[in-house]
GUMARLO-100695 format. One record per residue (C-alpha): residue number from 1; x, y, z. Coordinates in steps of 0.02 Angstrom, whole numbers, plus 50000, padded with zeros to 5 digits. Example, Ala and Ser with C-alpha at 12.3 -4.5 7.8 and 13.67 -1.06 7.14 Angstrom:
<r pos="1" xx="50615" yy="49775" zz="50390"/>
<r pos="2" xx="50684" yy="49947" zz="50357"/>
// end
This chain:
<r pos="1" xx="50475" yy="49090" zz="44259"/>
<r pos="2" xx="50552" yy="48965" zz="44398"/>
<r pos="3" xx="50404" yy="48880" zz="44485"/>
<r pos="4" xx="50334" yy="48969" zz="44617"/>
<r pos="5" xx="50256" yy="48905" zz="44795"/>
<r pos="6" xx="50090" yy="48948" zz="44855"/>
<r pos="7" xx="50043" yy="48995" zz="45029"/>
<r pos="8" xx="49884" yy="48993" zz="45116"/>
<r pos="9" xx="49840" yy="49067" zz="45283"/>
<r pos="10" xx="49705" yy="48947" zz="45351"/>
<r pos="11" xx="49732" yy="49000" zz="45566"/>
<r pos="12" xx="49603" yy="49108" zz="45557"/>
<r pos="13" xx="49450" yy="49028" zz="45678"/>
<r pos="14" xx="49310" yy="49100" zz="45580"/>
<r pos="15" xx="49144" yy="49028" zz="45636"/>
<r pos="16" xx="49007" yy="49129" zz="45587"/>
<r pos="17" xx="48929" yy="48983" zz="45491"/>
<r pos="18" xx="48877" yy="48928" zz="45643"/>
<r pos="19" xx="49010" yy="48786" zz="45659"/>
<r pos="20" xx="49085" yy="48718" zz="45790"/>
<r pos="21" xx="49256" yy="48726" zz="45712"/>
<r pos="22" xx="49324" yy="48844" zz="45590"/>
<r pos="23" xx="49256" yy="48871" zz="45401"/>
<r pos="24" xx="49407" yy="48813" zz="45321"/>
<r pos="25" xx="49398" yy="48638" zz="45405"/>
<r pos="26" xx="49189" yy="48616" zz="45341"/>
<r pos="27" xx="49183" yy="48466" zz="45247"/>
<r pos="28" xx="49091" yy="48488" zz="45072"/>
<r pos="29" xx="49076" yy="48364" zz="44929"/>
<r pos="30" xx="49146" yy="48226" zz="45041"/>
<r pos="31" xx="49309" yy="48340" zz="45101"/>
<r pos="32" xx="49357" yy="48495" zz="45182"/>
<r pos="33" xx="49368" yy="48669" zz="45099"/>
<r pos="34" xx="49556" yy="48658" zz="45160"/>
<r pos="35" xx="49586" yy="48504" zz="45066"/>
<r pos="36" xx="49473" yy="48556" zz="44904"/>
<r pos="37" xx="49604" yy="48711" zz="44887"/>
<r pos="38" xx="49763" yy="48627" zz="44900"/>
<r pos="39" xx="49701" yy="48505" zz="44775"/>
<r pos="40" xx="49662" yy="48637" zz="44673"/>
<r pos="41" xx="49820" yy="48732" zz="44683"/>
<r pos="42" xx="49903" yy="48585" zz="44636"/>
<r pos="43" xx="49826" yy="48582" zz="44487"/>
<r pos="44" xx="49927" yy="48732" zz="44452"/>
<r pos="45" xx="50076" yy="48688" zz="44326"/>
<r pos="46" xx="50196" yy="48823" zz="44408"/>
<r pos="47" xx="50154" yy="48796" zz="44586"/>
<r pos="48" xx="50296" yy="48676" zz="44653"/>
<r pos="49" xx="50210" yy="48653" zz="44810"/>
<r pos="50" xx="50112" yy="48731" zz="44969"/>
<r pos="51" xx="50157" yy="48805" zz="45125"/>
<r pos="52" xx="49994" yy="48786" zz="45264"/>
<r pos="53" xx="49999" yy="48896" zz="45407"/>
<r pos="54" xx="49860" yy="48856" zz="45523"/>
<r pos="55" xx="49843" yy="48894" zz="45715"/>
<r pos="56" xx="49963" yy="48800" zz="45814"/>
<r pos="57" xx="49847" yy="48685" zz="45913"/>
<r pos="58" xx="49784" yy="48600" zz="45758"/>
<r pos="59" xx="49948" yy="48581" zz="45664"/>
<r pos="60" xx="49944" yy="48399" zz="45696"/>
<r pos="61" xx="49781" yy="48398" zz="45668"/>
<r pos="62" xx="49802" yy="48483" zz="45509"/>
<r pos="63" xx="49946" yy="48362" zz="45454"/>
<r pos="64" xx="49831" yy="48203" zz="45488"/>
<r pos="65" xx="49683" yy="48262" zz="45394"/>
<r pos="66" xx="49810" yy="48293" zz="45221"/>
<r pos="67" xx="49883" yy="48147" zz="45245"/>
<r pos="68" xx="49715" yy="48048" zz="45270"/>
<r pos="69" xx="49663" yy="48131" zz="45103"/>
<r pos="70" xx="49798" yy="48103" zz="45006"/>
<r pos="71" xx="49822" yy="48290" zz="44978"/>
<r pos="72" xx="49987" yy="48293" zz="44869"/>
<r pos="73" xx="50130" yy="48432" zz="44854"/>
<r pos="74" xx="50120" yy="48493" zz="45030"/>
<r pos="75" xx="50279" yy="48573" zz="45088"/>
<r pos="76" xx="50247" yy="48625" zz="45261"/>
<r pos="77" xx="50124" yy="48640" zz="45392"/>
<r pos="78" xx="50150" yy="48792" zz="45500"/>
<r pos="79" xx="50101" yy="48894" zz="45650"/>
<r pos="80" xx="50010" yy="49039" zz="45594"/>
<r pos="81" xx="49963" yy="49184" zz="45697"/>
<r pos="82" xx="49822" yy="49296" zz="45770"/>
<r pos="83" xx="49788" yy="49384" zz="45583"/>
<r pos="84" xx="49787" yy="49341" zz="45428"/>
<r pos="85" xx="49933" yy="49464" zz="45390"/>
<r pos="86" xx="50042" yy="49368" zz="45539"/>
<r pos="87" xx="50016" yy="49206" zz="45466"/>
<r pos="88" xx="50064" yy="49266" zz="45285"/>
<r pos="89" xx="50222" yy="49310" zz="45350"/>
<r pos="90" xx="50243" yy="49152" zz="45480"/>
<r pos="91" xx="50225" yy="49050" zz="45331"/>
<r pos="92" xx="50326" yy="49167" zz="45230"/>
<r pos="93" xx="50473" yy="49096" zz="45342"/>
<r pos="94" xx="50433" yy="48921" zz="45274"/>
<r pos="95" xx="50473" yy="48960" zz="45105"/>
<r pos="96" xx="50649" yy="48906" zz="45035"/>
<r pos="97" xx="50737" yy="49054" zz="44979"/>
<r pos="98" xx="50753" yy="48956" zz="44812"/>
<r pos="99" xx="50576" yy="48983" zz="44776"/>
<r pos="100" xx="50581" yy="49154" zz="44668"/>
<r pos="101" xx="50369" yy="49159" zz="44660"/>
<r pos="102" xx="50249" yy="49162" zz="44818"/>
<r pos="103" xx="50060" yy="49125" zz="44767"/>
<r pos="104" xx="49958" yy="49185" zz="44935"/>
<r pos="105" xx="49775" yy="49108" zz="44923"/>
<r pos="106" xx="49626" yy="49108" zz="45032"/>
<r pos="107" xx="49604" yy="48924" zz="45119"/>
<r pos="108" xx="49428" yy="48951" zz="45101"/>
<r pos="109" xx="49421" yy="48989" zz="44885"/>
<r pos="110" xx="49406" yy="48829" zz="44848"/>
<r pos="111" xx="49354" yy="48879" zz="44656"/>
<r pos="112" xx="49535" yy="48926" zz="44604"/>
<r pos="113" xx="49580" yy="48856" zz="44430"/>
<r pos="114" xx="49758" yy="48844" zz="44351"/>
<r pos="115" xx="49719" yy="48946" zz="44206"/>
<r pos="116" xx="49677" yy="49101" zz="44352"/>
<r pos="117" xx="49857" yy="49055" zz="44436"/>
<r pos="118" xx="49928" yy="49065" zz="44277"/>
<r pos="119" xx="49853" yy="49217" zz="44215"/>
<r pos="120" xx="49907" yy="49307" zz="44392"/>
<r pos="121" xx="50102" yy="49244" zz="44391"/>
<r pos="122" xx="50122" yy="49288" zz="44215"/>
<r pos="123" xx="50035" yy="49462" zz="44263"/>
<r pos="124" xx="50189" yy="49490" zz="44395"/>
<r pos="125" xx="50341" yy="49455" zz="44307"/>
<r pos="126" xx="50389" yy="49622" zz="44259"/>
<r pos="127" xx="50327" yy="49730" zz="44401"/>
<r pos="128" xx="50318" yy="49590" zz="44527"/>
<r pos="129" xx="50179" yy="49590" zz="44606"/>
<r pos="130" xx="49981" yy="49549" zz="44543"/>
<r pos="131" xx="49828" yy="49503" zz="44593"/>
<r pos="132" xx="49661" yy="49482" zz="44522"/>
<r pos="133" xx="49483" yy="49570" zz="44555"/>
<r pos="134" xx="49318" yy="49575" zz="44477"/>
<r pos="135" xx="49272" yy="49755" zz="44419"/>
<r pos="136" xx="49122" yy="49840" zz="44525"/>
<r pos="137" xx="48972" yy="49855" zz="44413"/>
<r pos="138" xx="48855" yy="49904" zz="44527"/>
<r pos="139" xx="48816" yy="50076" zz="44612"/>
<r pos="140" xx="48922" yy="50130" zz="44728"/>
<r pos="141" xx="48842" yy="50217" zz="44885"/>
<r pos="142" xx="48963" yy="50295" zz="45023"/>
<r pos="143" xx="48844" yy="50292" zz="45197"/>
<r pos="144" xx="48859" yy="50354" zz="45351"/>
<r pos="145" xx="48743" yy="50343" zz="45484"/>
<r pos="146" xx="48628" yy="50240" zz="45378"/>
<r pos="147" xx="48616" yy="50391" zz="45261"/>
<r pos="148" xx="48686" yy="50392" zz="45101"/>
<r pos="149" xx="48817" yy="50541" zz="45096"/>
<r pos="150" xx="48869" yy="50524" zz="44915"/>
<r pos="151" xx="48880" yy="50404" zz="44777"/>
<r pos="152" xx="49064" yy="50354" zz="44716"/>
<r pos="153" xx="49111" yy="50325" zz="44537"/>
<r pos="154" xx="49125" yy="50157" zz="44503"/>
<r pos="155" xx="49245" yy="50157" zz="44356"/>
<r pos="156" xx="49405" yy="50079" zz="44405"/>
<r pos="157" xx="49365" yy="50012" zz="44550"/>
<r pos="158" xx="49394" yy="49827" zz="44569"/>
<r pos="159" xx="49343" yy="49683" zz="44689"/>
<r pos="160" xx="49485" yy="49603" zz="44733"/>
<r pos="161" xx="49516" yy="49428" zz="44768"/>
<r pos="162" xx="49660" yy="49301" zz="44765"/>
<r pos="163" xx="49767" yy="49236" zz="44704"/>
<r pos="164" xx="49917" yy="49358" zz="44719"/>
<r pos="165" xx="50063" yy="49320" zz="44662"/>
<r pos="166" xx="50228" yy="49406" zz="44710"/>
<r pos="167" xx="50421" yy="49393" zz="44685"/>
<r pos="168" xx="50472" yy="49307" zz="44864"/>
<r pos="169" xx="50597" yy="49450" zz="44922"/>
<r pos="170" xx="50463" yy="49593" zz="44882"/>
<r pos="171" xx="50330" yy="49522" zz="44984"/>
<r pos="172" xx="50436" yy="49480" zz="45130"/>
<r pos="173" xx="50513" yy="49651" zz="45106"/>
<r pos="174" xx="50319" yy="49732" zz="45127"/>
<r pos="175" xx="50288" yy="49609" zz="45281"/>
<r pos="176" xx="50455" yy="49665" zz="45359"/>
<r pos="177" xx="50386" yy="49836" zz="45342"/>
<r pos="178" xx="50212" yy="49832" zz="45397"/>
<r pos="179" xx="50294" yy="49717" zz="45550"/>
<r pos="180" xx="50426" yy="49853" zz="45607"/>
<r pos="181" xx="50282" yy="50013" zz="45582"/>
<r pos="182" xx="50123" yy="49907" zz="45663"/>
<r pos="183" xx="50027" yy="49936" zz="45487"/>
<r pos="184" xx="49879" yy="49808" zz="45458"/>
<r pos="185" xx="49823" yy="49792" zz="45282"/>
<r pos="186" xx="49658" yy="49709" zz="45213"/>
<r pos="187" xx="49792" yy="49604" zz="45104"/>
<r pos="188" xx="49962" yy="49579" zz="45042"/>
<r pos="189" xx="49939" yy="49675" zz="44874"/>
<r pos="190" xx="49928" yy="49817" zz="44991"/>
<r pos="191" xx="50079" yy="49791" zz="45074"/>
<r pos="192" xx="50179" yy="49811" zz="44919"/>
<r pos="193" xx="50076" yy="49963" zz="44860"/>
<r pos="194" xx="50153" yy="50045" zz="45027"/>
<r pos="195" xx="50326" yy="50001" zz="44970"/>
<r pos="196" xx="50287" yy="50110" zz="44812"/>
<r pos="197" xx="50283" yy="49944" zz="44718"/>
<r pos="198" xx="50156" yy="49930" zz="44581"/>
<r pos="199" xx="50047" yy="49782" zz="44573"/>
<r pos="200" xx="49970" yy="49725" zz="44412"/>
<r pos="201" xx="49775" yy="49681" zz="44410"/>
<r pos="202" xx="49702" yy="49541" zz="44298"/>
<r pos="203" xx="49510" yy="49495" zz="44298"/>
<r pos="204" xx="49481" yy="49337" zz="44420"/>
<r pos="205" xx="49318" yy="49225" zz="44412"/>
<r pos="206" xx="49139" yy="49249" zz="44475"/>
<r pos="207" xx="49149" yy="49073" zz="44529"/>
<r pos="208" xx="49314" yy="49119" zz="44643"/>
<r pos="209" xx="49184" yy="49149" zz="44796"/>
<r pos="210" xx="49263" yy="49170" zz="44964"/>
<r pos="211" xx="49171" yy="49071" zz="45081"/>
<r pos="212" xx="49065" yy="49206" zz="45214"/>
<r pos="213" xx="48902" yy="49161" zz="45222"/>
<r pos="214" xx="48776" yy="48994" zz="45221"/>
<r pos="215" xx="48726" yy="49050" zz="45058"/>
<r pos="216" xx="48912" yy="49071" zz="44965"/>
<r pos="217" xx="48918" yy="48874" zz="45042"/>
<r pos="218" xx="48773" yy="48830" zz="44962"/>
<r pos="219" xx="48848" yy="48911" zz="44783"/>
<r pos="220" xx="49007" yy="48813" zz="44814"/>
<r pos="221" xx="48948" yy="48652" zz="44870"/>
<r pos="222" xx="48845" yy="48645" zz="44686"/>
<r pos="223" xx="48999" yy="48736" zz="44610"/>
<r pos="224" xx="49104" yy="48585" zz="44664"/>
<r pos="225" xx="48963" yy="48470" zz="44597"/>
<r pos="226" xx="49004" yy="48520" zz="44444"/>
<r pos="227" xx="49185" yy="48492" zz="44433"/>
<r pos="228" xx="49270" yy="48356" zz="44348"/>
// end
């Protein structure tokens, strides 16, 4: 498999930590979550490189801060847009149409190992497309109006996470068509799935937290503690 780039929207402003700038620019373990991710991703044996999009007033800002920390095999920094889905495909425009593989990654999943971006890739080749999940193992409740109306069977539902990993045309195929129809998805695997594409699922990592709350910071912060 030629050697694929990643791409990871970090535009989004989220600050319900209670920051005063967005979660992906927190510094933990002496750096920012933005910078623990790329160095993890490029870790990754097959990714060539990464493609940043962030929101346009700090792409300088952005630029300064990897330089300043040394953060190696960045392609591009990028304006993103309002959405995660708009930045996906902003920064989808960045990548060289020589690049057969897109890896799309949450800035803020700083706990990404090569061994999961390996698994995933190798998971697409034949139909594509993949991502990876945790499988739901506890009870499901479907409420509404703070009543519970029913209780859904768990089995085969996933949790899913990223990475994803996708041949480069088929994901900027789905983004084309969510684009042209106004169709906002919850992520890029679901794009695809509307093209009639199938998407392979492989088991990701409990430690593969998404950064939400002050308590997933505190699990990261001693997560990262613990890596070599």
């Amino acid at each position: 498999m030629r050697k694929a780039v990643a791409l990871v929207p970090a535009a989004g402003s989220g600050t319900r930590l209670g920051g005063r700038q967005p979660k992906q620019y927190l510094v933990l373990g002496g750096a920012p979550l933005l910078v623990h991710t790329l160095r993890a991703l490029a870790r990754c044996p097959s990714i060539e490189g990464a493609v940043v999009a962030v929101s346009e007033d700090r792409i300088e800002a952005t630029q300064s801060l990897l330089r300043r920390f040394r953060v190696p095999r960045v392609l591009a920094v990028v304006a993103g847009g309002e959405e995660r889905q708009d930045s996906v495909r902003l920064g989808l425009e960045a990548v060289s149409s020589e690049a057969a593989w897109v890896v799309v990654h949450d800035a803020v999943r700083p706990m990404i190992t090569p061994d999961l971006v390996e698994r995933v890739l190798a998971a697409a080749r034949i139909p594509g497309a993949a991502t990876c999940g945790w499988p739901v193992r506890e009870t499901v409740k479907l409420v509404k109006d703070s009543v519970v109306d029913r209780t859904l069977p768990r089995e085969g539902l996933w949790l899913t996470q990223t990475p994803q990993a996708f041949r480069r045309d088929l994901l900027r195929e789905a983004h084309d068509k969510a684009a042209r129809e106004g169709f906002r998805g919850t992520d890029d695997a679901m794009l695809v799935e509307r093209l009639g594409g199938r998407v392979a699922m492989v088991e990701g990592l409990a430690q593969n937290i998404k950064i939400t709350t002050k308590e997933d910071l505190k699990t990261v912060r001693t997560l990262l503690g613990k890596r070599p």
